[in-house]
Every structure is written in structure tokens, then in C-alpha cells.
C-alpha positions, 0 to 999 in steps of 0.5 A: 756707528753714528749712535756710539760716535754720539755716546761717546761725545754726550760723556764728554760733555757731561763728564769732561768737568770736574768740581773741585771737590777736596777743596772742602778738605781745606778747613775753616782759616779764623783769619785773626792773626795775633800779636805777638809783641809790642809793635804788633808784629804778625805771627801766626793766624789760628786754624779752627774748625769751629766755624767749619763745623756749622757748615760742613758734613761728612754727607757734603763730599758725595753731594757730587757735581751739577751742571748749572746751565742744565735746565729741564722741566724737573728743574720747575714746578711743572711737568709735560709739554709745554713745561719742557719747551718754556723750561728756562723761563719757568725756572727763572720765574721761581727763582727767589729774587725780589726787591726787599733782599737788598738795600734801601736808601743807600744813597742817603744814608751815606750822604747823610753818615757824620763820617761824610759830613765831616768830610763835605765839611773839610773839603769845602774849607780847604783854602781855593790857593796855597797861602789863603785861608781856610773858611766854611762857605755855604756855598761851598758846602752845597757845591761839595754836596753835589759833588759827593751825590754825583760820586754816588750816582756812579758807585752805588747799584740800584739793583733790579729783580726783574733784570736779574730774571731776565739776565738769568734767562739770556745767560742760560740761552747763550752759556748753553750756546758756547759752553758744554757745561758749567760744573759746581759741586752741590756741597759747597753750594749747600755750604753757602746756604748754611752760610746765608742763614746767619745773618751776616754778609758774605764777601765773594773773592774770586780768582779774576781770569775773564770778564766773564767772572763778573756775570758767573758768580752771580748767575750762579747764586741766582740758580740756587736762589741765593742773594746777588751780590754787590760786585766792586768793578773797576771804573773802566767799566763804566761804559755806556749802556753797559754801566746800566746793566751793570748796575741792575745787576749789582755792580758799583763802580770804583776807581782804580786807585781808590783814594786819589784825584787824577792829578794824584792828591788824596780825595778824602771825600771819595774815600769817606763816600767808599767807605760809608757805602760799604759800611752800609752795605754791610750794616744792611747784611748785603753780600760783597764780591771783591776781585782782589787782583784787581784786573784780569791775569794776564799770565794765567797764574793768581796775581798779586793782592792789591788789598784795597777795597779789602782794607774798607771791609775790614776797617768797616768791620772793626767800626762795628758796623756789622759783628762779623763778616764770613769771607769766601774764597772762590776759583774759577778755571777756563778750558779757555778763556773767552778773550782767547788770550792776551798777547797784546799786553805781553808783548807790552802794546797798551791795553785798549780801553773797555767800550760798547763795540768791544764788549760786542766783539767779545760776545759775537767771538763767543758765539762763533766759537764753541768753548767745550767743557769750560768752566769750573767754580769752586768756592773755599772755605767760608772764613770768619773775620771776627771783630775781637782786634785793636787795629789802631796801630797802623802798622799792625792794620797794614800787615793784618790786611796783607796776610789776610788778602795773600790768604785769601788768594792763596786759598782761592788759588788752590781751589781752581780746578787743573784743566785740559788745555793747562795739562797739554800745553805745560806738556808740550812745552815743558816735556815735549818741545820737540814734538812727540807722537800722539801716543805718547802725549796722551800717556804722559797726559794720563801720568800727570794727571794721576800726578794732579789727582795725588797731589790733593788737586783737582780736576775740570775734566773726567772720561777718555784720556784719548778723547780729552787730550783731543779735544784740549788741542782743538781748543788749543788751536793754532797753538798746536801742529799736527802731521801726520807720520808715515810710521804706524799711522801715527799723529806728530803733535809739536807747539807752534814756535812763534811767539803769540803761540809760546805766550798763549801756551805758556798762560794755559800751561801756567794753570797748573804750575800751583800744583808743581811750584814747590817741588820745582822750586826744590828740583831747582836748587838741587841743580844749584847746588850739584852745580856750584859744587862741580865748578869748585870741586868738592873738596874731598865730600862725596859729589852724590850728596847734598845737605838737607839743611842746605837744600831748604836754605837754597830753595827758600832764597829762590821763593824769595826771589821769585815772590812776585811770581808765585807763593808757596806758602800762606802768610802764617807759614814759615817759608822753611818749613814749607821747603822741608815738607816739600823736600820730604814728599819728594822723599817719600815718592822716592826721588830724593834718597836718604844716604846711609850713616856711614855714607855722609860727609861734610858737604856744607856750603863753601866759604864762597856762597856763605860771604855772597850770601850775607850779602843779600838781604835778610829776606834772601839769607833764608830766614830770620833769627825769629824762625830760627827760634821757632823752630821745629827741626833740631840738629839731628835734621841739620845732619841728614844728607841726601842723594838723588835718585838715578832711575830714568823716570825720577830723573825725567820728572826732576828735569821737568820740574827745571824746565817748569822755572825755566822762562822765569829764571831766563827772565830775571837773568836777562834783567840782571845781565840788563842791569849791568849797563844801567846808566841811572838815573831812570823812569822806571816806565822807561826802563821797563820797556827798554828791559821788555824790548831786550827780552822780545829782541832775544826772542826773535834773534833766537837766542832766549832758551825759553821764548815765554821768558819775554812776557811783559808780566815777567819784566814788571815782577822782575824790577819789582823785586830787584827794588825790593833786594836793593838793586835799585832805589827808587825816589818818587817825584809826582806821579812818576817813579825814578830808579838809581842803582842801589849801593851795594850794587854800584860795584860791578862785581856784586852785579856779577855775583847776583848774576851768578847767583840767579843763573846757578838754578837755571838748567839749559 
């Protein structure tokens, strides 16, 4: 009995892991988006395979799956006893790092570029008062000097091979302590390597979820004899003793806002130095790892890009300072995270600052705790940017960035492997709130993981459904109750109801929205529209049909307004008809039904929602005249009509799809409801704990249908876009943001219809 107990938890833990391995099926993004009129608008970026081809195989998907923290003697050189007890030191020894590999004279070659000449130069004559005037001081210029050598100390690495040799070792001791494994596919490594062969620099773009993300990427590269690279860490880092190690390792410190003093004025000396030294970086063919989210998720979804180191590479780039850089999208998945969670920040407590004792803290939590089967690392498609465009035109720069870096994520978003933990706790929450029988959980678990698997996602777990779900709600922990019913013996598993819980199951449950978000979306506006139509009658029109044509607009307005919370689309994509490729999959699964010629009647939107709609913004009217032109779908489209289907499982799986936006919609209603006794005008730091403390205050009178629709993180995106659809105007004195209501919304009625408009998705 021992022996088999002991097979069954070996295939757990080798098995429990999946690489994403479809993500190589993702093909090459030519990020060179093309202008397409006078004012340099974006339209479409070129999908080509032809730097996919050099790196990509048909032998590469069946390379399978490694476990990179499995080390054994046939890892070395060396065989027999002595190999197998110093394996680990034996396999750092031979890993190919050494000094020559990075960069040299760093610090002096930015000191000494004309870029930053000029800027020391233009510093120092800056007039000392307002009024005076300017002059060139030698003194002064020596003094800037120093100052522009102190920023360097901090922002330039000096990285050391023999630390990195040691630091591969200590991780191998301690991954191997409280992970069971850390699971890469060995063609996408493979494809890296053909990458590293053509001389240029890559830039890493991970997801950021830990600060684990740091060290793995690069441990990673280690193991497989590929160059570290230089990893852009923000200043709040910069910590004693570890900010050394960090440096050792390749880090460099930056400032959370890159070109500003603290008293918020342009620092054009700082940017000049930020600039030169990634320039340099690059001249010298080093390797870049940028967190384009800038700080970890809080929410467990991808956040949105804050493109600014971004933005560096690409204007380095364009100054010629390399001919081409390969871009490198990677996701990284977490059974569970080692910060466990980040109920503190939703709740809206200040973050704590980083410091010695609490990077301590973390990893004795971590060695007290096993993490299971945790980590997957997936890498994208490796992407060219090629430097063939005029980016004079700022406006273009600006756009080009964006898209690139909301593709990027997109991409690196995609790739991250659906975990354990994501599948139970979006079960529990989203199908079973009430609790059900472990019977049922692990059927529903096994479904929605075939549901993961047909959707062309991937999964980090593999082996014995019973066992799996098992071990997700251990790791799971106080998030999850378990009795035991007097009925058949039989395990009650319910979701602890208090809030830290909610939120700490509504972050994991969060990893696998990505692969439901469109059809969510669409389930979402079909509830719209079924509902609108019921309130007002339908006018002679068979209630059981619905427009095609204006299920997309619906669903493409609710995309709009919930742009902060997720994207559906990449930038080159039409929102449209990403919502009518979505409509048509729940087509094929049979869930939508296309009516009969003879069973179709007019049912289009009424005279009610058409004027409201007009008075949205052109981004929520759907789409722009330009989409229209492009258009693929003519008028024999606009004609078909839809019916939903009846049968108990498709009507299930439509009901959990709402409840997936539930906390959301509950959140930007409550914000909208909120706004209606807005008394303007206010510091939006103000307001939005004033919001946040009304959403916590629902919660805890019980009157929130969806308790995770008071996170922090929902307020923020919430006035986000309320100032991007006019409900607020903003006017900026200093460093503090001012929010007045909007005119349109001035009138109490036109909050109402907003109101209206949110709500009318929403299923209770």
C-alpha cells in the first residue's frame, strides 16, 4: 500500500506540469505596424512567418517537457558516486558563463556619448532662479558630472559570473525545496538558442506576477547555457545588500517614472543617461528583460502595459544602434504564488515599502511551505522589430509603442499556462458558490479542463483528476472548507465567504478568465439584449431571436467599457470581428443556433437604445466609419438572426459565462450609482478611496451580489475609463489630478441611462 501511495504522488509531481506547448503555434508578429495616411495612423502590423522559419521545426512540438530544477549526475560530464552526490555543483561548474559575455565599459561609454554630453551641458546652464540668466560654469559642469556618475552607479549592473554560478546552486537547493518542479518546453528553449545565433539582442517580456519572476528567467537561461540578461527592476528595490546581489545578477535600477525628478519636473539628464545606457546595451548585443506591467499584478489577470522602458529600446533602435532587436514574450503561471496574495493592496491598505527583513520574511514563508507542482514558463514567439521606419512623427511614435507593447502582452498573456488552483477556484466561485459534493467538483474540473484544452490553451497540470483537484485545494487552503456529509460518505467542498478569501479566490480564478473573456463577453450581451427587449416589448418580433449584427455591436460596446480589465483583441485586430469570430464558435459548439429563413423577423435595436447610443462615445457606438469601410461582412451577415439554445448544459455554461463578469459589471455599477451624488470638484485619490470604501461597505452589509467586486484594482480601472467616456474631466494642478464631472453627464438623466446601460449585462 506504501509503494503504490508513493507512485501515485511521484506522477503527481512529474506530471502535474504542463508546458505550454501550442503557444509555438502562435507564429512570428513583424511588429512593423504601417502607416496608412498622412498623420501616420496605425492600421494593421504584418503577420509573417519568415523569421518564424528560422527558428521553428515540425521535430520542435515533440521535444516535450523538462523540469529544470532536476539535476542528476547525467546532467554532467561525470558518472558514479561521487558525481551523483555533488551533481548540482558539478552542473553549475560547466555552465557556459564568464565575463567576456556582457558588457564592457558601460559606465564610460554613456558618460562619455554626445547625447549625454549635451545634456550635462544643458543642465548646468539652466538659470539657479527664475529670471536670471543662463551661463556655462565649469564648476557646474563638473558638479552635474558627478551627479550623472552617481545615477550610473545606481542604474548600470556589474555583473559577476561567479555569483551567478553561485546563485544558480543556492536556487537549485531552495527551488528544489518548495517547488516539485519548474516545467519548460525543450523546443521553445531550443528556439531561444537559434535566436541567440544571430548576433543580435533579445529583449525578455515576461508576465510579472511574483518577485520570483526576477531570479527565474534568468536561472532558467542559466541552466541552458544562454547569456543572463540585463533585467530593468524598479527603484524600490534598491535595497541594501540586496540591490548588490541584484546587480551581480544583472539587474539595474530605474525610477518608477522614468524622466521625472521627485518634485515632478522633467529630468532630462536622467533620461539622456536611460537612454544611452540601453543604447549601449544593445550596441554590445546584450540581452534585455523588461516587466512591461511595471509591478506585480495584483488581480492575477495581465495588467496594462506602461511602455516606457519600452519606448527607450525602440527609440534605440531606430538611432541605429543595433539593425534589429528579436522581442520575446514570455508567461509564467503559479499553482500559487509565494507572496500567497495581496489582500492588503485590494483592500486598499498602502503597499509597504520593499526592505531586507521583508525579502526574509518571504523566503522563510517559502521554506516552510511546499508550493507543489508551481511554476510554468512559457516563452512566445520570438518577434523582429526591424528598423525600416521614420518615427519622427510623435504622434505615430507614440501609437507604434502602444500596439507594440499591448501585443507583446497579449501574446505573453496567452501563452500562460491555466493552473489547478485557476480551474477550482473560478469553480467554486463562478458554478459552485454554494458548495457541492467533491464528486461533482472533480467532473466539473475534468469538463473545464477539456474546455481549456479545445480552446488552444494550455495546461500546467497533467495526471489523475481526483488527485489534482486534491491537491489544488490544499494549496488553495483557507480559501476552501471541506465537511463531511453523512450521505455516501461523501466530501462537501464550499469557498470560505470572508472577504480575504473571496479576493484571494477571485486572483487565482482570475488565471483562467483569458480563455472565457470573449465568449463571456458575448453570453454577456446576449442577457442585454433578451432583457432590453422583455422590459419594452418586442413589438410583434419573435422574443426567441436575436440580430447577429446586434449582438456584435453589443458585445463590442461592453469590450470598450471594460478595456481596463482585460483585452480581447490585439491592436492590429478589429474589435468587431474578433466579437463575430466569438459569436461564430459558440455557433459551432452549438449553443447559439442559426434561425430558419422563414423564422426571421425584424428584431433590430429600438428607437430607445439607438439615440442613447449616440450618445456614448464613438469608441462605445461599436466601431468607426474606418472598420466599416474594411469590412469583411457584407449584408447577407447583417440578416441572420440567432436563437439560443435550450438544452440544460448549453444553458448552464451560458449562465456561467455572466457570472465569470459578474464582479466586474457589480463593480462599474456601483461606480456609476456612486456618481450620482458626485459633488466635484475632487482629487481623484480622494475619490477613489471614497468609491473603494463604498464598495467594501457593500460587501460587509451584505448587499454586493459578488463580494471580489470590491477589489481595489476594479475602483482604479473603474474611474480609469469613466474619464476616458467623459463621465469625468480631469484637470491637472501639479502633481495631483482634479476630477469634475463631464458635460454630458451633468444632467441627471444621462447618468441614469449610463447606469441603465452597465446594469442591462449584468445577471443577478
Amino acid at each position: 500500500m506504501l509503494t503504490e501511495q508513493a507512485n501515485r504522488v511521484c506522477d503527481l509531481q512529474f506530471n502535474s506540469c504542463v508546458m505550454d506547448e501550442t503557444a509555438l503555434s502562435l507564429g512570428t508578429i513583424d511588429v512593423s505596424y504601417l502607416s496608412t495616411s498622412a498623420d501616420c495612423s496605425i492600421s494593421r502590423c504584418k503577420h509573417s512567418s519568415e523569421e518564424w522559419d528560422n527558428f521553428f521545426n515540425s521535430s520542435i512540438p515533440s521535444l516535450g517537457l523538462r523540469n529544470v530544477i532536476y539535476i542528476n549526475e547525467t546532467h554532467t560530464r561525470y558518472r558514479g558516486w561521487l558525481a551523483r552526490r555533488f551533481c548540482y555543483v558539478l552542473f553549475v561548474q560547466e555552465r557556459d558563463v564568464h565575463k567576456g559575455m556582457f558588457a564592457k565599459n558601460l559606465t564610460e561609454n554613456v558618460l562619455n556619448s554626445s547625447r549625454v554630453q549635451k545634456a550635462i551641458v544643458d543642465e548646468a546652464s539652466e538659470p539657479s532662479t527664475p529670471g536670471s540668466f543662463a551661463q556655462t560654469d565649469p564648476k557646474a559642469i563638473n558638479k552635474v558630472k558627478k551627479k550623472a556618475r552617481k545615477i550610473l552607479q545606481e542604474m548600470v549592473a556589474n555583473v559577476s559570473p561567479a555569483l551567478i554560478r553561485l546563485t544558480g546552486w543556492v536556487l537549485l537547493k531552495l527551488f528544489n525545496s518548495f517547488f516539485w518542479n519548474i516545467q519548460i518546453h525543450r523546443g521553445q528553449i531550443e528556439m531561444v538558442k537559434a535566436a541567440t545565433e544571430m548576433n543580435l539582442p533579445l529583449i525578455f517580456l515576461p508576465v510579472h506576477k511574483s518577485h520570483i519572476d526576477y531570479l527565474l528567467l534568468t536561472f532558467i537561461l542559466f541552466c541552458h547555457n544562454i547569456k543572463a540578461p540585463y533585467i530593468a527592476a524598479g527603484n524600490n528595490l534598491n535595497i541594501p545588500i540586496f540591490s548588490t546581489l541584484i546587480r551581480k545578477l544583472g539587474g539595474f535600477f530605474i525610477r518608477r517614472k522614468l524622466d521625472q525628478n521627485p518634485d515632478g519636473r522633467k529630468d532630462f539628464l536622467y533620461r539622456a543617461l536611460l537612454y544611452v545606457h540601453i543604447e549601449e546595451l544593445l550596441r554590445q548585443q546584450q540581452f534585455l528583460e523588461i516587466f512591461l506591467e511595471g509591478t506585480r499584478s495584483r488581480s492575477g489577470k495581465t495588467s496594462g502595459a506602461r511602455a516606457g522602458l519600452l519606448s527607450v529600446v525602440v527609440d534605440a533602435l531606430f538611432s541605429n544602434a543595433t539593425p534589429d532587436v528579436l522581442i520575446i514574450p514570455v508567461g509564467i503561471s503559479y499553482d500559487r504564488i509565494i507572496e500567497g496574495h495581496y489582500n492588503s493592496e485590494q483592500l486598499g491598505k498602502p503597499k509597504k515599502n520593499e526592505s531586507l527583513w521583508s525579502i526574509a520574511r518571504g523566503v522563510f514563508r517559502m521554506l516552510r511551505k511546499n508550493y507543489g507542482p508551481n511554476d510554468t514558463v512559457d516563452e512566445g514567439a520570438e518577434a523582429s522589430l526591424p528598423n525600416s521606419r521614420d518615427i519622427t512623427s510623435e504622434p505615430f511614435r507614440r501609437e507604434l509603442i502602444s500596439n507594440l507593447a499591448e501585443h507583446i502582452l497579449f501574446t505573453a498573456d496567452k501563452s500562460c499556462a491555466v493552473m489547478s488552483t485557476h480551474i477550482v477556484a473560478c469553480l467554486l466561485l463562478y458554478r459552485h458558490r454554494q458548495g457541492t459534493d467533491l464528486s461533482r467538483l472533480v467532473e466539473d474540473f475534468f469538463s473545464m479542463k477539456e474546455e481549456v484544452l479545445a480552446r488552444d490553451f494550455d495546461l500546467g497540470f497533467s495526471g489523475n483528476s481526483d488527485d489534482v483537484v486534491m491537491h489544488a485545494i490544499h494549496l488553495l487552503g483557507n480559501c476552501v472548507n471541506i465537511t463531511n456529509t453523512s450521505r455516501n460518505n461523501e466530501f462537501f467542498v464550499t469557498p470560505s465567504i470572508t472577504i480575504p478569501a473571496v479576493f484571494e479566490l477571485n486572483f487565482y480564478s482570475n488565471g483562467i478568465l483569458h480563455v472565457f473573456i470573449k465568449e463571456a463577453v458575448i453570453a454577456c450581451s446576449l442577457h442585454a439584449i433578451q432583457s432590453r427587449r422583455y422590459r419594452n416589448g418586442t413589438g410583434g418580433a419573435s422574443p426567441s431571436l436575436i440580430s447577429q449584427e446586434h449582438l456584435v455591436r453589443k458585445a463590442a460596446s461592453l469590450c470598450y467599457l471594460l478595456s481596463n480589465e482585460f483585452t480581447v483583441s490585439l491592436p492590429c485586430q478589429m474589435i468587431y470581428q474578433v466579437c463575430h469570430e466569438s459569436v461564430e464558435r459558440l455557433i459551432q459548439y452549438g449553443i447559439l443556433l442559426v434561425a430558419e429563413q422563414d423564422e426571421q423577423e425584424d428584431v433590430s435595436p429600438s428607437l430607445t437604445e439607438q439615440q442613447w447610443n449616440k450618445k456614448l462615445p464613438e469608441p462605445l457606438s461599436w466601431r468607426s466609419d474606418e472598420e466599416d469601410e474594411d469590412s469583411d461582412f457584407g449584408e447577407e451577415q447583417r440578416d441572420c438572426y440567432l436563437k439560443v439554445s435550450q438544452s440544460q448544459e448549453h444553458q448552464q455554461y451560458i449562465t456561467f459565462l455572466q457570472r465569470l463578469l459578474g464582479p466586474l459589471l457589480e463593480a462599474y455599477s456601483s461606480a456609476v450609482i456612486f456618481v450620482h451624488n458626485f459633488s466635484g470638484p475632487v482629487l481623484e485619490s480622494e475619490y477613489i478611496q471614497k468609491l473603494h470604501r463604498h464598495l467594501i461597505s457593500r460587501t460587509e452589509k451584505n448587499v454586493a451580489v459578488y463580494a471580489e467586486s470590491a477589489t481595489y484594482s476594479h475602483v482604479k480601472n473603474a474611474v480609469k475609463v469613466f474619464k476616458e467616456i467623459g463621465v469625468f474631466k480631469q484637470t491637472q494642478q501639479r502633481k495631483d489630478i482634479i476630477l469634475e464631472l463631464g458635460t454630458t453627464f451633468l444632467p441627471q438623466s444621462n447618468r441614469q441611462k449610463l447606469l441603465e446601460f452597465v446594469m442591462s449585462f449584468m445577471v443577478l
